[in-house]
C-alpha positions as CSV (number, residue, x, y, z in Angstrom):
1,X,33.3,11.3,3.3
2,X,31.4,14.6,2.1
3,X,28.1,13.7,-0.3
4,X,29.5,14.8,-3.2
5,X,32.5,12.5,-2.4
6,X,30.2,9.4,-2.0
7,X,28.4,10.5,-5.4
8,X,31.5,10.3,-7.2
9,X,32.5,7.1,-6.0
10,X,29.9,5.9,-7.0
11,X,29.1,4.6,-3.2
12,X,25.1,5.3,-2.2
13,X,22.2,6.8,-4.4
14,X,22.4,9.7,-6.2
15,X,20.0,12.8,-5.7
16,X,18.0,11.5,-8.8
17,X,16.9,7.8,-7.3
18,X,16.5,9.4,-3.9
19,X,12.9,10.2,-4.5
20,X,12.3,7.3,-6.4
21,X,13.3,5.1,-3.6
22,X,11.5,7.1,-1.0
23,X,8.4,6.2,-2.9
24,X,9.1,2.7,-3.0
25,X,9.7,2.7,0.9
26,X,6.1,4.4,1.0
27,X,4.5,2.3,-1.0
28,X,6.0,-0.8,0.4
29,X,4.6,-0.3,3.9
30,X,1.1,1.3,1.9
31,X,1.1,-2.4,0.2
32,X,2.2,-4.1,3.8
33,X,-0.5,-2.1,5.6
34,X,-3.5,-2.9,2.8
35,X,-2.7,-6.5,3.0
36,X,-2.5,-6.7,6.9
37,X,-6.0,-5.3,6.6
38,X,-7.5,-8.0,4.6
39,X,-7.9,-5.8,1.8
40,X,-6.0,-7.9,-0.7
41,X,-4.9,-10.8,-0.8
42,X,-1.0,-12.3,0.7
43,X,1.7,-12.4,-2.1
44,X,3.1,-15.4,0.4
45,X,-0.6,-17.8,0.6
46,X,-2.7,-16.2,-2.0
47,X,-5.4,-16.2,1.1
48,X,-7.2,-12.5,2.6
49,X,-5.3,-12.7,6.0
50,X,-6.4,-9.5,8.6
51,X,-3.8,-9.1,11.6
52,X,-4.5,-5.3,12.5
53,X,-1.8,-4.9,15.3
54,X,0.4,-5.2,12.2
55,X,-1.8,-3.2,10.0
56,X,-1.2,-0.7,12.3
57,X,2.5,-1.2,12.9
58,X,3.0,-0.3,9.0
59,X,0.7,2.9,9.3
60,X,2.8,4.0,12.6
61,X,5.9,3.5,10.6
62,X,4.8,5.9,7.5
63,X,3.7,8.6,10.4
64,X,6.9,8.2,11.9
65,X,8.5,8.8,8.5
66,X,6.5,12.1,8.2
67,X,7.0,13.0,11.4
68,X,10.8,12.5,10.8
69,X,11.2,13.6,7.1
70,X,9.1,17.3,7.8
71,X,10.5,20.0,5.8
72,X,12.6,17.4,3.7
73,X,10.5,16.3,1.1
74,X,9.3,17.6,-2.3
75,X,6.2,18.3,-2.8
76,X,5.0,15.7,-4.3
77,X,6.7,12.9,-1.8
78,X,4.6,14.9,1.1
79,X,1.9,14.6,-1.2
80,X,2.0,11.1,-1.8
81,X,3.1,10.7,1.8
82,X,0.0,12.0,3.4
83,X,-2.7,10.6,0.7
84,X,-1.2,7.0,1.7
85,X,-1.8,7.9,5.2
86,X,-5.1,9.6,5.0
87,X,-5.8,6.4,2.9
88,X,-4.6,4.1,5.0
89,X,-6.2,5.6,8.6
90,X,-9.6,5.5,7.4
91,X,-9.8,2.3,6.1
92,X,-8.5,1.3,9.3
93,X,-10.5,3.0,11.4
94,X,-13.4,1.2,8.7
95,X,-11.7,-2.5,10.0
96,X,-11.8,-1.9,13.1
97,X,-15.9,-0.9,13.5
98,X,-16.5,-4.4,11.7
99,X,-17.0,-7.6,14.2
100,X,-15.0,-10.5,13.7
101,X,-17.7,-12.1,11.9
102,X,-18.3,-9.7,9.7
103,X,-14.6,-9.3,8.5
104,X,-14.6,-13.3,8.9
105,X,-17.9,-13.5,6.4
106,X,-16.1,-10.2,3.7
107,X,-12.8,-12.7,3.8
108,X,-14.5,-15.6,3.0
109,X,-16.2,-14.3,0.1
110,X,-13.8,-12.6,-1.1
111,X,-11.6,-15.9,-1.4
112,X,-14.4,-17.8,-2.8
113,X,-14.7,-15.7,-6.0
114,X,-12.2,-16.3,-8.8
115,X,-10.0,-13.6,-10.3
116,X,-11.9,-11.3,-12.8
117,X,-9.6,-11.9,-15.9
118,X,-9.0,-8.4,-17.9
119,X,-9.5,-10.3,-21.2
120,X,-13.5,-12.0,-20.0
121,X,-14.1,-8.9,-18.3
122,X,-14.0,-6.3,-21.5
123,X,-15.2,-9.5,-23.7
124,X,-18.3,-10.0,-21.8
125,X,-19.1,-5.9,-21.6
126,X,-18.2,-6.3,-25.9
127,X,-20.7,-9.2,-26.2
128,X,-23.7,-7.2,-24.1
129,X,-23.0,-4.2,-26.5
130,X,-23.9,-6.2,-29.3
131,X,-27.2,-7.4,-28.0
């Protein structure tokens, strides 16, 4: 089945979602990636939890994406492409200069302080205007 074929059957994506899905495959491995860091927090346990074999695993698969998907991409993708990976390589090389400890001790205050809530945040900087 040619592509125009499979565009009229409506079987696949289109040319139009293409690039909005590579993004999403980017920035699902830029979240993964962040997260296997410690950098956020887990969507799963709500704890910081820092595995950086994985870490790495997800920044490996977005080079091998760039590696594979040269000369494909628009601009922009190979923009966004290679800011997530500068992104992601330096705050990993960053993780991996810190001792267990120290990434142990950034965790654990990290989980110990409570969400900044938008609403208190801009309230509290309205209130010290007004002293």
């Amino acid at each position: 089945m040619s592509d125009e074929e499979r565009n009229n059957s409506g079987i696949g994506p289109d040319s139009k979602s293409l690039g909005s899905y590579f993004v999403q495959l980017v920035l699902s491995f830029h979240a993964a990636a962040w997260q296997q860091m410690g950098k956020v927090a887990s969507i799963m346990t709500g704890k910081i939890e820092r595995d950086l074999n994985m870490a790495k695993h997800s920044i490996d698969m977005l080079g091998m994406l760039e590696e594979k998907t040269r000369g494909n991409l628009t601009e922009d993708e190979e923009k966004y492409l290679k800011h997530a990976l500068y992104e992601l390589r330096m705050n990993y090389l960053d993780e991996m200069k810190k001792s267990p400890d120290q990434a142990k001790k950034e965790r654990e205050t990290a989980e110990s302080k409570p969400p900044e809530d938008e609403d208190s945040s801009s309230n509290s900087a309205e209130e010290s205007k007004s002293d």
